[in-house]
C-alpha positions as CSV (number, residue, x, y, z in Angstrom):
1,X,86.1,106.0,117.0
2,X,88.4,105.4,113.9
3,X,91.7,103.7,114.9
4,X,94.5,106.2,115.7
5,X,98.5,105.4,115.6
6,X,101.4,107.1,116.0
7,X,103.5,107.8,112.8
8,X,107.1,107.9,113.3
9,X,107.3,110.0,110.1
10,X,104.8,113.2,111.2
11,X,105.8,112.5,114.7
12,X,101.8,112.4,115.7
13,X,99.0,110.3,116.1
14,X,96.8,110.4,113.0
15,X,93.5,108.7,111.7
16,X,94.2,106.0,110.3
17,X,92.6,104.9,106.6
18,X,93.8,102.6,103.8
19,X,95.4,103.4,100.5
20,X,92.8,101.0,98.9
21,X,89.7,100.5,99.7
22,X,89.4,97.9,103.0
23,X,92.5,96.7,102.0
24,X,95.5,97.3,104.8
25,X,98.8,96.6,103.3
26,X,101.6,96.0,106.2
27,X,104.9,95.2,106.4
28,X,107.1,94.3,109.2
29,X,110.8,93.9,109.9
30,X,111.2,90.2,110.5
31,X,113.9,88.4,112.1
32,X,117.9,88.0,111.5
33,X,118.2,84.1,111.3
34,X,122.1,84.3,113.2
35,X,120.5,83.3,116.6
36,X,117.5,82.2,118.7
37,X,115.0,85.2,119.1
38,X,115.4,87.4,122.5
39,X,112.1,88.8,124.2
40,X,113.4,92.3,123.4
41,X,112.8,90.9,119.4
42,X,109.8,89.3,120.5
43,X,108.1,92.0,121.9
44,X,108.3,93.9,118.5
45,X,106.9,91.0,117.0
46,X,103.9,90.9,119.3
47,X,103.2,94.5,118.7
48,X,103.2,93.5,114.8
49,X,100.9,90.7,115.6
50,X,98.5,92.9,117.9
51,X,97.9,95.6,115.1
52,X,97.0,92.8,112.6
53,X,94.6,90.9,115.0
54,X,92.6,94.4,115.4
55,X,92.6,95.4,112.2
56,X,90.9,92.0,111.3
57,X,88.6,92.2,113.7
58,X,87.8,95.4,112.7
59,X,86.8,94.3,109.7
60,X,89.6,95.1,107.6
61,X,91.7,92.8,104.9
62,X,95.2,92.6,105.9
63,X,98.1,91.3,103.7
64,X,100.8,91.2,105.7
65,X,104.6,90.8,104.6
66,X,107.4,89.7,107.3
67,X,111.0,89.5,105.4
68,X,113.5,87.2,107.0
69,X,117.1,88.6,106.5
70,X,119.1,85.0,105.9
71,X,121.7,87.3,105.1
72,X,123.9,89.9,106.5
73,X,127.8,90.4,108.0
74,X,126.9,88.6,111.1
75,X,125.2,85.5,109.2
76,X,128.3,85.2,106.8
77,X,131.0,85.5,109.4
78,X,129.4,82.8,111.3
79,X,128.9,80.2,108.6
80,X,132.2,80.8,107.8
81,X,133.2,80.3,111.5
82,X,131.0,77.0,111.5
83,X,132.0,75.4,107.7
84,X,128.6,75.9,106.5
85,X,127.4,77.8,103.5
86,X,124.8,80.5,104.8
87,X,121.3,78.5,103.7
88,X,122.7,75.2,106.4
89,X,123.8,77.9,108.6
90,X,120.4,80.0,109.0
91,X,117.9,76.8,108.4
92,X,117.8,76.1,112.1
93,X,117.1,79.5,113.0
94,X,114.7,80.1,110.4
95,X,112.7,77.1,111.8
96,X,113.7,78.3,115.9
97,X,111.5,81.5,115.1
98,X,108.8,80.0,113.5
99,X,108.3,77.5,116.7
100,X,108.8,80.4,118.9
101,X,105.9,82.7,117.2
102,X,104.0,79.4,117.4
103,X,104.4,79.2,121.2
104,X,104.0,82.8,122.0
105,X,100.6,82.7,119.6
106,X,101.4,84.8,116.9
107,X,100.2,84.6,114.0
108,X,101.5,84.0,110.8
109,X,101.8,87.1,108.1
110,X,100.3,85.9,104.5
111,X,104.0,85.9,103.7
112,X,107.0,85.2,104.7
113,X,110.1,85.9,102.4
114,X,113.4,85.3,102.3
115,X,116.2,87.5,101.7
116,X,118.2,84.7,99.6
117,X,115.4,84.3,97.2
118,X,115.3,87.8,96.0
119,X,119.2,88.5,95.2
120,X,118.3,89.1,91.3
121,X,115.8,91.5,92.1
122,X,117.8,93.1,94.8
123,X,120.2,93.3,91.6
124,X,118.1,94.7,89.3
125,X,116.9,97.4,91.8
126,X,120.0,98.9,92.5
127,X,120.9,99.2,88.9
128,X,118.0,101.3,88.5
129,X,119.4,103.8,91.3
130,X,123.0,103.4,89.1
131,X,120.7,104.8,86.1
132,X,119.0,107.4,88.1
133,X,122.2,108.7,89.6
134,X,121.6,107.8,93.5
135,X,123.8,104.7,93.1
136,X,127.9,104.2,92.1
137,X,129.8,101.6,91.9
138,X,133.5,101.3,93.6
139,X,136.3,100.2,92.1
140,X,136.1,97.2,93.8
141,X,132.5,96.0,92.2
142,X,130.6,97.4,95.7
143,X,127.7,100.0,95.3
144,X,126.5,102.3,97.4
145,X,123.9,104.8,97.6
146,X,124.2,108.6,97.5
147,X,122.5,110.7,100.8
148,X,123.7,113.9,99.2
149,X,121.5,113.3,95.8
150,X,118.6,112.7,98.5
151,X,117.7,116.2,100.5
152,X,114.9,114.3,102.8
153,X,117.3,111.9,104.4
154,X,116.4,111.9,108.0
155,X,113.0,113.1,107.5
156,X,112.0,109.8,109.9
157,X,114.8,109.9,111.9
158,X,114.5,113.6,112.8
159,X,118.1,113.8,112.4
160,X,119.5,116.9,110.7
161,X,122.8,115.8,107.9
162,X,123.3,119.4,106.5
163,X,127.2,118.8,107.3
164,X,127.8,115.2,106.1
165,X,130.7,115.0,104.1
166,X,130.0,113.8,100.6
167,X,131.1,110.6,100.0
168,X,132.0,108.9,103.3
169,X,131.2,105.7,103.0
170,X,130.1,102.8,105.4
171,X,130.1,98.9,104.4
172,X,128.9,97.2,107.4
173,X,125.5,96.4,108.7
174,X,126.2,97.2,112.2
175,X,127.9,101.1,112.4
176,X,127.2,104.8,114.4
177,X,123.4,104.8,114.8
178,X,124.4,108.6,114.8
179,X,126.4,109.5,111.9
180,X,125.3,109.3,108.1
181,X,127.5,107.6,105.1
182,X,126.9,106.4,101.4
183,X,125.7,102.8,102.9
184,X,126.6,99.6,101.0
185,X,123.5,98.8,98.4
186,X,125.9,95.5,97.3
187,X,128.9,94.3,98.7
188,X,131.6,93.1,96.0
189,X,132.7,89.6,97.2
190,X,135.8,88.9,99.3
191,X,137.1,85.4,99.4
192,X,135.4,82.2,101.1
193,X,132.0,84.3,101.4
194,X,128.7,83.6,100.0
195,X,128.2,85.0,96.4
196,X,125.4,85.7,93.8
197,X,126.4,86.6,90.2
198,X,124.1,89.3,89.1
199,X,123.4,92.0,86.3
200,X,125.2,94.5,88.4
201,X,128.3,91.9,89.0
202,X,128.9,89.0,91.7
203,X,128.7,89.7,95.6
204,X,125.8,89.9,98.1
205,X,123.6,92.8,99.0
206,X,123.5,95.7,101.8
207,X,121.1,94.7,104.8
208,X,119.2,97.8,103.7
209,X,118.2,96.7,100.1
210,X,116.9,93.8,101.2
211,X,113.3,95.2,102.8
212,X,112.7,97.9,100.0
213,X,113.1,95.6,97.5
214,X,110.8,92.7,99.0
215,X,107.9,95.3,100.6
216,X,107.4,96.7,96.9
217,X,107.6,93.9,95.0
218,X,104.5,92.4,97.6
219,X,102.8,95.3,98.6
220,X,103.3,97.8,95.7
221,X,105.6,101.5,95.7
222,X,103.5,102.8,97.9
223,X,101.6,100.7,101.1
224,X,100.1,101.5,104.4
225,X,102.0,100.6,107.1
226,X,105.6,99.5,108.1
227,X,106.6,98.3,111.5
228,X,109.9,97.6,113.5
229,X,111.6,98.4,116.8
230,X,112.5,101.5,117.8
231,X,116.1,100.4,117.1
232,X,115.4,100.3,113.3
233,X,114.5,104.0,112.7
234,X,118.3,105.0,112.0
235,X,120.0,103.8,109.9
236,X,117.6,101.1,108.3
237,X,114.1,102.7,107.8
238,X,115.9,105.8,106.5
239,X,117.7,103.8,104.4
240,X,114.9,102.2,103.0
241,X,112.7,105.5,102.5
242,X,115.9,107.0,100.4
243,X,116.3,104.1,98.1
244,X,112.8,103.3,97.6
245,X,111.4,106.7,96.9
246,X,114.8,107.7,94.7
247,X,113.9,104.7,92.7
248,X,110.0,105.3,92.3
249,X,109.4,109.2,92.9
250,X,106.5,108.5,95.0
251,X,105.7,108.1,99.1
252,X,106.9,104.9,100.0
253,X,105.6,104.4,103.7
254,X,102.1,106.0,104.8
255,X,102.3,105.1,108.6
256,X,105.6,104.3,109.9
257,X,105.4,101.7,113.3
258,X,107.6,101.1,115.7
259,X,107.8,99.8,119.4
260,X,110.1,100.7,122.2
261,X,112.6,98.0,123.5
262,X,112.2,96.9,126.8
263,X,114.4,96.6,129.8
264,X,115.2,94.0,132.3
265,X,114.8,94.3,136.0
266,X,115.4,98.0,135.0
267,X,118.6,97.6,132.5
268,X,119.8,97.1,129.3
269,X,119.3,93.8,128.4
270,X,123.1,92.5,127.7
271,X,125.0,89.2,127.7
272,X,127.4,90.5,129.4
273,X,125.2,91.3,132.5
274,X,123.8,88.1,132.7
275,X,119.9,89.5,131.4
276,X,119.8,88.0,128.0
277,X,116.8,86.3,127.8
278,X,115.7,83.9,124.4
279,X,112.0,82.7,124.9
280,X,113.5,79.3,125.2
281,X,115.2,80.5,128.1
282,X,112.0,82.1,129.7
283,X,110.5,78.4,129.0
284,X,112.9,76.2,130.3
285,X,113.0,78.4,133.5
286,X,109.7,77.4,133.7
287,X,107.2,79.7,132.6
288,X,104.2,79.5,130.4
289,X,104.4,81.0,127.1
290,X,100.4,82.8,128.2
291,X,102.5,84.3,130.6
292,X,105.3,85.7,128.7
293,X,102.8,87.0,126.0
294,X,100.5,88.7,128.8
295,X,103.6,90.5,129.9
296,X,104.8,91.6,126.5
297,X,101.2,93.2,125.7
298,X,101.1,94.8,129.1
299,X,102.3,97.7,128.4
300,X,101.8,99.7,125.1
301,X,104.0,99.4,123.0
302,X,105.4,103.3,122.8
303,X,106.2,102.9,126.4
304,X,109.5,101.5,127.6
305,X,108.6,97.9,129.6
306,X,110.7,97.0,132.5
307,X,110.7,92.9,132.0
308,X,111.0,91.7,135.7
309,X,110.5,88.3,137.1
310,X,107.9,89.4,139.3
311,X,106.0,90.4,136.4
312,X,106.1,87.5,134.7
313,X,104.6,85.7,137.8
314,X,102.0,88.7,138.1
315,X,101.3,88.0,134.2
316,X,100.7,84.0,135.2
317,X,98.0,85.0,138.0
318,X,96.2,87.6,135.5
319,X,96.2,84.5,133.2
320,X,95.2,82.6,135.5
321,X,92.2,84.8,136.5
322,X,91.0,85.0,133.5
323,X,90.9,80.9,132.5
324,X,89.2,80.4,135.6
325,X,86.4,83.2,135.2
326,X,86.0,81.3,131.7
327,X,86.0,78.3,133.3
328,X,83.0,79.7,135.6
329,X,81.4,81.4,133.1
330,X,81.0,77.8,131.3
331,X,80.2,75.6,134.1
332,X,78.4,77.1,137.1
333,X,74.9,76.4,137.3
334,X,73.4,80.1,137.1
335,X,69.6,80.4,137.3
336,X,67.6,81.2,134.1
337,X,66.5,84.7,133.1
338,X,68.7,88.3,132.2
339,X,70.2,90.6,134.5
340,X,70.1,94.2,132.6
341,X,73.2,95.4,135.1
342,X,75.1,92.6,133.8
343,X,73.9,92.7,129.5
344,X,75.1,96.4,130.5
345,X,78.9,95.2,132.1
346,X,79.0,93.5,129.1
347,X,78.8,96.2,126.7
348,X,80.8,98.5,128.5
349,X,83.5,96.4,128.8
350,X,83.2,95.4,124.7
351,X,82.7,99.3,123.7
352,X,85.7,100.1,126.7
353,X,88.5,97.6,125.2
354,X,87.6,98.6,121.1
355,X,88.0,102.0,122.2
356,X,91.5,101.7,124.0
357,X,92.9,99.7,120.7
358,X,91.2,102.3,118.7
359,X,93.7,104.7,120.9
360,X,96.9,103.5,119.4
361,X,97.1,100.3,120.0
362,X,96.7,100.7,124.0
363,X,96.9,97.5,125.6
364,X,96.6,98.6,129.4
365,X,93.5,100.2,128.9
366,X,92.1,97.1,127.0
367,X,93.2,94.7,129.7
368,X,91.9,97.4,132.6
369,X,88.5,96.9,130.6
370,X,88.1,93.1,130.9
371,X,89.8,92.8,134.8
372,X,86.8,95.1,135.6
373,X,84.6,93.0,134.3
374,X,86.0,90.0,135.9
375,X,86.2,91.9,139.5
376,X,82.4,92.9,138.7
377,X,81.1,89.7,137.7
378,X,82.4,87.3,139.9
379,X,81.1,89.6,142.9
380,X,77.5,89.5,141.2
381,X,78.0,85.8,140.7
382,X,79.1,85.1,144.7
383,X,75.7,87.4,145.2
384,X,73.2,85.5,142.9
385,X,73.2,88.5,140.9
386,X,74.2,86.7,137.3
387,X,71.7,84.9,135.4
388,X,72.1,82.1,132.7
389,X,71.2,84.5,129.9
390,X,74.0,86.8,130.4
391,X,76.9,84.1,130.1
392,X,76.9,84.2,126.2
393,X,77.0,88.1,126.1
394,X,80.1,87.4,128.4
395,X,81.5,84.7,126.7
396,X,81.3,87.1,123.4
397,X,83.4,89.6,125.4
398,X,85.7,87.3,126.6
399,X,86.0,85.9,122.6
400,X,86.5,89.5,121.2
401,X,89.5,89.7,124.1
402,X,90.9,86.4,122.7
403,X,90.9,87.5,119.2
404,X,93.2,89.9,120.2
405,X,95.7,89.0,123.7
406,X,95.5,85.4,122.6
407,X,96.1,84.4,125.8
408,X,92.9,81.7,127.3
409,X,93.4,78.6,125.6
410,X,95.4,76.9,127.4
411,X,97.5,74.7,125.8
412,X,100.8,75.6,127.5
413,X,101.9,72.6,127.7
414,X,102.5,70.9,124.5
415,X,104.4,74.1,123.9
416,X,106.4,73.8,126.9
417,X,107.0,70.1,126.3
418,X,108.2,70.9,122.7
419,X,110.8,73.7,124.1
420,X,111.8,70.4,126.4
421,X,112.7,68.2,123.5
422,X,114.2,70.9,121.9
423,X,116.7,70.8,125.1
424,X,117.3,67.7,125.2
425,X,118.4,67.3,121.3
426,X,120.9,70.4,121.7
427,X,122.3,68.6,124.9
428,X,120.8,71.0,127.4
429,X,119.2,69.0,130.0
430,X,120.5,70.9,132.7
431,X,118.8,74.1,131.7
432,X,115.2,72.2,132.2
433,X,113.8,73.7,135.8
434,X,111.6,71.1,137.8
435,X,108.6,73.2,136.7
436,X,109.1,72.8,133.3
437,X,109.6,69.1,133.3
438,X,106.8,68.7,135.5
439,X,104.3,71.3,133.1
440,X,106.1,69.3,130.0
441,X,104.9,66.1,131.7
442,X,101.1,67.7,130.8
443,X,101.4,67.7,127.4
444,X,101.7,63.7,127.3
445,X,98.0,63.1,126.8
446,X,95.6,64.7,124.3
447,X,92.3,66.4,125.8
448,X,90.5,63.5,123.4
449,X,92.4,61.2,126.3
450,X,92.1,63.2,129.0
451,X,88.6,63.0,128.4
452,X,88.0,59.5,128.0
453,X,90.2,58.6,131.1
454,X,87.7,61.4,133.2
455,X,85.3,59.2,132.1
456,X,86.4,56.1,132.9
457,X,86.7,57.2,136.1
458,X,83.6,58.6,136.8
459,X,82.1,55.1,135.9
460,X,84.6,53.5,138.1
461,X,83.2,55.7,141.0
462,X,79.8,54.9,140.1
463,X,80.1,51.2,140.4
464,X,82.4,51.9,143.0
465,X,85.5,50.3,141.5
466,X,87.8,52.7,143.6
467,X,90.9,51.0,143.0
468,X,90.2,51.6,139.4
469,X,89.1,55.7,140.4
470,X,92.0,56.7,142.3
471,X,94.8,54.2,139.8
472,X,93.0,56.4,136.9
473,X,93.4,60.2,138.8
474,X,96.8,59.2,139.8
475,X,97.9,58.7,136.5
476,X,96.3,62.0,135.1
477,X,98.0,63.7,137.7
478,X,101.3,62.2,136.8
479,X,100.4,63.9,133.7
480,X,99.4,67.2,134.9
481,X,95.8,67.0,134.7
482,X,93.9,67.8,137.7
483,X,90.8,66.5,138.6
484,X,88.0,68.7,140.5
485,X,84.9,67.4,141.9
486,X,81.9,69.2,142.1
487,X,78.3,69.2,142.5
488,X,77.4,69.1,138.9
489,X,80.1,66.6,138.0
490,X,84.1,66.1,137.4
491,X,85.8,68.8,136.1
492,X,89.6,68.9,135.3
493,X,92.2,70.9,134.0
494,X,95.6,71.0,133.5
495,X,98.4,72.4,136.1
């Protein structure tokens, strides 16, 4: 079946076909560089990085544009709170979200653009709405954009602005996600903030300017598909559909995207109840980043996810079950020959996950494909049932999983041990639980010299050196490697 998704702006799930060819052009809301990245932001950013996995693997092109807004009330405000102009202030963070994407596998769009580099065009842009009559200019050198001169506001929202008063006006990026106004295309500046001198005057732009102005300089007036969180529908997506289609005339978004926030242990996640939770913080608590991305693709992503603790740990064991079924698949000693009940698993399973992608993006049905599997195969295996020339069919399955969930190689713990230096260097060697220093500690040797000390003490055992042996698996296991003898050999694996 063709892939389906849900468009936010005909409310449906539709077939879904490029403008051009094989070519999917997509862009996503990126991050706000003020802070470190909460799992409510990384979720949305794992949905992003699901639909771009499948559409590669099904066989499409993607160019993929993720904006980074290095600029915006909050940003300014607390540069000017710290004594730092904005590029030293959102530097850090920039980098933060980078090595947080990194750890939670996600990979990176074929651009990332910043805000700061595109003021002129944002400039020239909004010049263009002055000349078309959607845009005026205050007294004060601000411009803003005029809802009245376009009748289809809220036609993504599904809001209905027959009564909104001409004129009103809103300059900040943070206001009523449930009342309209003229919204700030370029703020005039005000004294001690950041400033570009443009063709339009000096100042900074409106948050909203920002993503219309980058999308279609990259992707072109009109593109596929553009994703966000749920959050973004009103007032920033509208925004950007009213400015970018007053300016060009033409549909500016095919397939609008977006993911539902989650909760936490069934609440709002808030600082002020104690449920605010960076991926750092997740990390340090001592939990795998696998784990945090199993739990994040769980659920699909139009359905509200409660983000509990006990989940997380569920989401370790599921991790878990499927490294070691790998692990088995690879090394057990299965007797030659084919088993058609097993070539037929396989398929199943392969056709079973494409279709529940296919079905917008539906991650439960995917991962419900591939447990059955395991359950299945593992119970043939304990019965003799699995032959030798049925592990690469499930090795293939296993791969096509991995393309997508990203979640089987494990290397954990050099991410985990780079979350622990970052710790240390802010000062915050308190917030490092016992199980992340211990997971960190794995991360200390390389598997080139995890594999030469396995070997060394396998030869130690043969000439029965044990002091050697057991000085050898006690230092792997001071780095988190454990050691597992069996009957065709050592195996190991880290904790």
């Amino acid at each position: 079946m063709p892939l389906e998704l849900f468009n936010t702006l005909s409310a449906k799930v539709e077939e879904f076909h490029p403008l051009e060819d094989n070519l999917v052009r997509m862009y996503a809301c990126g991050p706000t560089v003020y802070d470190y990245g909460h799992i409510g932001n990384f979720r949305t950013f794992i949905v992003v990085d699901t639909l771009r996995r499948f559409l590669k693997q099904s066989g499409y092109q993607v160019k993929h544009v993720m904006n980074v807004t290095d600029v915006d009330d909050k940003i300014i405000r607390n540069a000017a709170r710290d004594g730092v102009t904005v590029q030293e202030y959102t530097k850090k963070y920039r980098q933060a979200f980078l090595e947080d994407a990194d750890a939670l596998n996600i990979e990176h769009p074929e651009m990332l653009v910043n805000a700061t580099d595109h003021i002129q065009e944002m400039a020239h842009l909004i010049a263009g709405l002055v000349g078309k009559g959607y845009a005026y200019r205050t007294d004060d050198g601000s411009y803003y954009f005029r809802i009245a001169k376009f009748p289809e506001y809220g036609k993504l929202s599904k809001k209905d602005f027959a009564g909104m008063s001409d004129g009103a006006r809103v300059d900040v990026d943070e206001y009523d996600k449930d009342n309209a106004r003229d919204f700030a295309l370029w703020k005039a500046p005000k004294p001690g903030e950041a400033r570009w001198e443009t063709e339009i005057g000096p100042g900074r732009p409106g948050w909203h300017i920002e993503c219309s102005t980058m999308s279609m300089k990259y992707l072109g007036e009109s593109f596929d598909i553009h994703c966000g969180g749920e959050d973004l529908i009103f007032p920033h997506h509208e925004n950007e559909i009213a400015q970018s289609e007053a300016m060009t005339g033409k549909r500016f978004v095919h397939v609008w995207v977006h993911s539902r926030f989650l909760l936490v242990e069934g609440e709002k996640m808030s600082k002020s109840l104690g449920n605010f939770y960076t991926v750092r913080d997740l990390i340090l608590k001592g939990h795998k980043p696998s784990s945090i991305r199993f739990l994040l693709m769980s659920v699909p992503y139009r359905k509200q996810l409660n983000f509990t603790f006990d989940g997380l740990t569920q989401a370790a064991n599921s991790v878990e079950r499927l490294r070691n079924f790998k692990l088995r698949l690879e090394s057990e000693p299965f007797p030659e020959g084919t088993s058609e009940a097993i070539a037929g698993t396989a398929k199943k399973t392969s056709d079973e996950m494409r279709s529940g992608l296919d079905d917008d993006l539906n991650t439960a049905r995917a991962l419900g494909a591939v447990f059955d599997m395991v359950r299945d195969v593992n119970a043939a295996a304990d019965a003799g049932d699995v032959r030798k020339g049925d592990v690469l069919a499930l090795l293939q399955v296993l791969q096509q999983f991995e393309e997508i969930f990203a979640v089987l190689k494990d290397d954990d713990a050099a991410k985990v041990r780079a979350t622990v230096e970052w710790a240390k260097s802010e000062g915050l060697e308190d917030k490092i639980s016992a199980e992340t220093a211990e997971l960190g500690k794995a991360a200390s040797l390389a598997d080139a010299d995890v594999e030469r000390l396995v070997a060394e003490h396998s030869q130690a055992r043969k000439m029965r050196d044990f002091a050697r042996s057991d000085a050898i698996r006690a230092e792997l296991a001071e780095n988190g490697i454990i050691l597992e003898n069996t009957k065709d050999g050592v195996r190991w694996k880290r904790k």
